[in-house]
C-alpha positions in Angstrom: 28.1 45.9 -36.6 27.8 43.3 -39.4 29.3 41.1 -40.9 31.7 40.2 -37.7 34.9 39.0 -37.5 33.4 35.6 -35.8 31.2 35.2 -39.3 32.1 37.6 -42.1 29.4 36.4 -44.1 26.3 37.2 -41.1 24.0 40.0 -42.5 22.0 41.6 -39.6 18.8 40.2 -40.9 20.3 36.6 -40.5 21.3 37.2 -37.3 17.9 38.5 -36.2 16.2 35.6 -38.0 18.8 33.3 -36.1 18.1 34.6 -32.6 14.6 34.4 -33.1 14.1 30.3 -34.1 12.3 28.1 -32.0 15.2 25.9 -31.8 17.6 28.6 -30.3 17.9 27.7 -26.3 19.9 29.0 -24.1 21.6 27.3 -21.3 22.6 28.9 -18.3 24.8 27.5 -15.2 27.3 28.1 -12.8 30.8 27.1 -13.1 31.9 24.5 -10.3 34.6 26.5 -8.0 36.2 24.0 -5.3 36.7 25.0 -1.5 35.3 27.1 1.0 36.2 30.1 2.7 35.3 31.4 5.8 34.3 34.9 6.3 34.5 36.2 9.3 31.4 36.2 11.6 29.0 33.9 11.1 28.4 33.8 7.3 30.2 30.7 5.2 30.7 31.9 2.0 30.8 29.0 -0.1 32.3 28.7 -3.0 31.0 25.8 -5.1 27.7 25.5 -7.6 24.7 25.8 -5.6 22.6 26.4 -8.8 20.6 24.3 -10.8 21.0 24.3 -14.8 18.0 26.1 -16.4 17.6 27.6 -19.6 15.5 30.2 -21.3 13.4 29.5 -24.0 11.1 30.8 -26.9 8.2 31.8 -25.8 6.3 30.0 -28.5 7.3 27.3 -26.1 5.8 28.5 -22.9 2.0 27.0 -23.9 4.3 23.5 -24.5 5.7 23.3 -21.4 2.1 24.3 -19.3 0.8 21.1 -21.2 3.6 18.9 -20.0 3.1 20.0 -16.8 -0.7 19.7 -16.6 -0.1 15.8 -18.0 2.5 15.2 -15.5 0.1 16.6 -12.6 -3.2 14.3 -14.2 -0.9 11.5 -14.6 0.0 11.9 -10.8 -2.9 12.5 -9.5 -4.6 9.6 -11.2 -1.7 7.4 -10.1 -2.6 8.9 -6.1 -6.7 8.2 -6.8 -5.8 4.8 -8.1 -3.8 3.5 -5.2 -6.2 5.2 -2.9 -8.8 3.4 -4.8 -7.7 0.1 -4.9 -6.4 -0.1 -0.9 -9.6 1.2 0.3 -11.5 -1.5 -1.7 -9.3 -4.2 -0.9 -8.5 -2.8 2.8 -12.4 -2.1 3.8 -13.3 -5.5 3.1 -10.5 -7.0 5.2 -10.7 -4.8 7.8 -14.8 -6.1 8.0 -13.5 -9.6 7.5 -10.8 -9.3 10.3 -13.2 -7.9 12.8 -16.1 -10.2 12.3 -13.7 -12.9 12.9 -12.4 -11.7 15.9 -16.1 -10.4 17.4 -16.9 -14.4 16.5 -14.1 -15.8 18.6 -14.6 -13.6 21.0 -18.2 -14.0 21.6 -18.0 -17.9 21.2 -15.5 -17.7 24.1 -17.9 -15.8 26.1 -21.0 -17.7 25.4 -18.9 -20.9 25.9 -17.6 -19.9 29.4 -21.5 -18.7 30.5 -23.0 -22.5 29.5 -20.3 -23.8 31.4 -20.9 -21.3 34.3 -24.4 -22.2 33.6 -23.6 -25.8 33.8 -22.3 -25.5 36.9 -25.1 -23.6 38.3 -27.7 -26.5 37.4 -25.9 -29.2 38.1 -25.3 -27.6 41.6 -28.9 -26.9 42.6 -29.9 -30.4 41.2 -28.1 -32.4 43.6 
């Protein structure tokens, strides 16, 4: 089986050794295949890449990727409870502000059109 006619110089132990780095990846895809053809029936059969690239790695690699992930997820999540944070501070305040000024209008209204009922009232009786 070794050497090869690839590398005449590979002993098997180099090979194994070689195979079994952290650096070796592997990268898998699909080759792009234009056009489509029909089948009959229902069922398109299409004949193009539908996959996505992936490769297989060490699995002295696996506890380095579940940290990458776990970072990516914190760093979301923090990102979510920040904005959440920050428009219910600023938005709560507002939303007080906005209706204490529009209860004040509207009340002032109110209380202006009673005197002036009011007004009327007295003034009517008086005479």
């Amino acid at each position: 089986m070794f050497p090869t006619a690839l590398n005449p110089n590979l002993t098997a132990a180099e090979a194994i050794a070689g195979a079994s780095s952290v650096g070796n990846l592997i990268y898998i895809s699909q080759p792009e295949r234009p056009g489509a053809v029909s089948v009959s029936g229902n069922f398109t059969f299409v004949e193009y890449d539908v996959s996505s690239q992936f490769s297989v790695q060490p699995a002295i690699n696996e506890g380095y990727l579940q940290v990458a992930t776990e970072k990516g997820r914190h760093a979301d999540d923090r990102a979510v409870r920040l904005g959440v944070g920050i428009g219910v501070g600023l938005g709560v305040p507002l939303l007080l502000a906005a209706t204490a000024a529009a209860t004040w209008v509207v009340a002032s209204r109110h209380a202006r059109k009673v005197a002036r009922r009011e007004e009327k009232e007295i003034g009517g009786d008086g005479r």
